[in-house]
C-alpha positions in Angstrom: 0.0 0.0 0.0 3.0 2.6 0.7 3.7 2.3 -3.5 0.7 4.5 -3.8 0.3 7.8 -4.6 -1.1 9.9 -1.7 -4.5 10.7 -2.7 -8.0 11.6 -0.1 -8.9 8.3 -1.5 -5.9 6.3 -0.2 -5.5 8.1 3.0 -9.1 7.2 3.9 -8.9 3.9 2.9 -5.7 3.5 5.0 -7.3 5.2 7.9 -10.3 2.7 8.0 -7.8 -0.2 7.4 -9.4 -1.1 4.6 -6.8 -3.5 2.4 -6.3 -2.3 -1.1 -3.7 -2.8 -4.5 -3.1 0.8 -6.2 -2.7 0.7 -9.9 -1.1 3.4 -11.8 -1.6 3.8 -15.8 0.3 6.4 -18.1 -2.9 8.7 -19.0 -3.3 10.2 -22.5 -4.4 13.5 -22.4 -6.5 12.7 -25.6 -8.8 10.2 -23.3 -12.7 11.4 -23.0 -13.3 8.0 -21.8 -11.7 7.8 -18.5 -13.2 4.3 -17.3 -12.7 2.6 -20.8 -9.1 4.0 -20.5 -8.4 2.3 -17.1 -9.6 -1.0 -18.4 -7.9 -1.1 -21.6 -4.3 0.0 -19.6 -4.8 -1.8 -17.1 -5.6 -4.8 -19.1 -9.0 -5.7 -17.5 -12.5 -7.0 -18.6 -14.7 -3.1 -18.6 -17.6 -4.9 -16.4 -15.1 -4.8 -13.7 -13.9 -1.7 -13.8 -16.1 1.1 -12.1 -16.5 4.8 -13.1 -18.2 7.2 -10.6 -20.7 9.6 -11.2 -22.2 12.3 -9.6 -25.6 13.1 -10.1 -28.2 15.6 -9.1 -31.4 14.5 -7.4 -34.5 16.0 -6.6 -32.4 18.1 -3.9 -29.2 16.8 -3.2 -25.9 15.5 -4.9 -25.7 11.9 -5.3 -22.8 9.3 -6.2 -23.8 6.2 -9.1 -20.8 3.9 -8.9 -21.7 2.0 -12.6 -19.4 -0.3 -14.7 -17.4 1.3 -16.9 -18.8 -1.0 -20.1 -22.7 0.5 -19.0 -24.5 3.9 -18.3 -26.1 4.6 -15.3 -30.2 4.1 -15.5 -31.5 7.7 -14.0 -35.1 6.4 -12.9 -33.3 3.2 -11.0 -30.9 5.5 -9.5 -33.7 8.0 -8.1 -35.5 5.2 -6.9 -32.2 3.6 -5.3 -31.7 7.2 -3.6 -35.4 7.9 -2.7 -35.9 10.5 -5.2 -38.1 11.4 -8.5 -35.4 12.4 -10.9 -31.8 12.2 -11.2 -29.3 13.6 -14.0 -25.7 14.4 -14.1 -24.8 17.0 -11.8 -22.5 19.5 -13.4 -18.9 19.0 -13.5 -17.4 22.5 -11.9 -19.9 21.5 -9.3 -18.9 17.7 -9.1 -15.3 18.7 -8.6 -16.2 21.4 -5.7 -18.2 19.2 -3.9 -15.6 15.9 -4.2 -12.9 17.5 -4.1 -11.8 15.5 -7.5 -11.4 16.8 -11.1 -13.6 14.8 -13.5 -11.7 11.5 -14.8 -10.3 11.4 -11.3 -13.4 11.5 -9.1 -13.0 8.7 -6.5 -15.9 7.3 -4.6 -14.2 7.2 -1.8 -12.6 10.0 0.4 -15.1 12.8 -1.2 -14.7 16.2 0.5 -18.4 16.4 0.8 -19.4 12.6 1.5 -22.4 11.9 -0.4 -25.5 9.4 -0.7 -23.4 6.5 -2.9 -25.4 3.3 -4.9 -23.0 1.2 -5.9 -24.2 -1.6 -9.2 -25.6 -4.4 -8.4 -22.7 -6.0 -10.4 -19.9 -5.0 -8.7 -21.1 -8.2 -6.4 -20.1 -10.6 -8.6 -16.5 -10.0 -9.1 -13.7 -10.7 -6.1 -12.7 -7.7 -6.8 -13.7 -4.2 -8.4 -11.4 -1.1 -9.5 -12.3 2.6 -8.7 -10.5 5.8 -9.6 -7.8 6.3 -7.1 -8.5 10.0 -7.0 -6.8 11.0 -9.9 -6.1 10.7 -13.7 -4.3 7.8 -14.4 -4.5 5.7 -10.6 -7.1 3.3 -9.9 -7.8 1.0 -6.3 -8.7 -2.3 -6.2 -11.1 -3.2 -3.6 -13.3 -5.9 -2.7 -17.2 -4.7 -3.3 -17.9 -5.2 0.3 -14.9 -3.1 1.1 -15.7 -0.2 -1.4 -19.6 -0.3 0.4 -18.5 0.0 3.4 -15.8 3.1 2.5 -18.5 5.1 0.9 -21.5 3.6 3.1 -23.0 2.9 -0.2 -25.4 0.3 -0.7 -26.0 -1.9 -3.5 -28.8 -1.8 -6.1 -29.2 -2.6 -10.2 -28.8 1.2 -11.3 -26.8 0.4 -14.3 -27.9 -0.8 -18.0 
């Protein structure tokens, strides 16, 4: 764990002794696809491989943690969160409220922690990769693990 770059996302994963692998990937400054990036660099199957989103519900910010290969559903995430409606929050305001610039925003170890749903699908790997809190660094977590770092629950928000 010391091999990793010092990131809000590490130091609070260290802090609540949760056991994770950091893996680092030369980014292209080119990529729009952050996710598919990660997955293609780091040589692993996209359904495995987790982006994070934030989204804005009826009154609050919100965090969908979807597979990188899918799109988050809006309706089964504002159900997931208790909430009518749900759509992508804006970016400035995703990276003030995180603490995170987009491509980089981690689930874990947000400035402002926020309501997260994690896929449904995450469950059926061993283990699941996250953005490490930056461009180019991803964690790899257990799902259980990655719940209970974010308090996030689990529902089928992804298609």
């Amino acid at each position: 764990m010391s091999s990793s770059p010092g990131t809000p996302a590490t130091l609070a994963l260290e802090r609540a002794g949760i056991a994770f692998t950091a893996h680092t990937y030369e980014h292209q400054e080119t990529a729009t696809n952050f996710g598919e990036e990660a997955a293609a660099l780091l040589g692993l199957d996209e359904g495995q491989v987790f982006k994070t989103l934030v989204l804005q519900t009826d009154d609050a910010l919100a965090v969908a943690v979807v597979p990188v290969s899918g799109r988050v559903d809006l309706k089964a995430f504002a159900a997931a969160v208790g909430a009518k409606k749900a759509a992508l929050a804006d970016p400035a305001l995703a990276q003030r409220r995180t603490g995170y610039v987009v491509g980089g925003i981690s689930p874990v170890g947000q400035k402002t922690a926020l309501a997260t749903v994690i896929d449904e699908t995450a469950e059926l790997y061993d283990t699941v990769f996250v953005s490490g809190g930056r461009r180019g660094f991803d964690v790899e977590l257990t799902p259980g693990d990655l719940a209970r770092a974010t308090g996030g629950t689990f529902a089928a928000i992804a298609r």
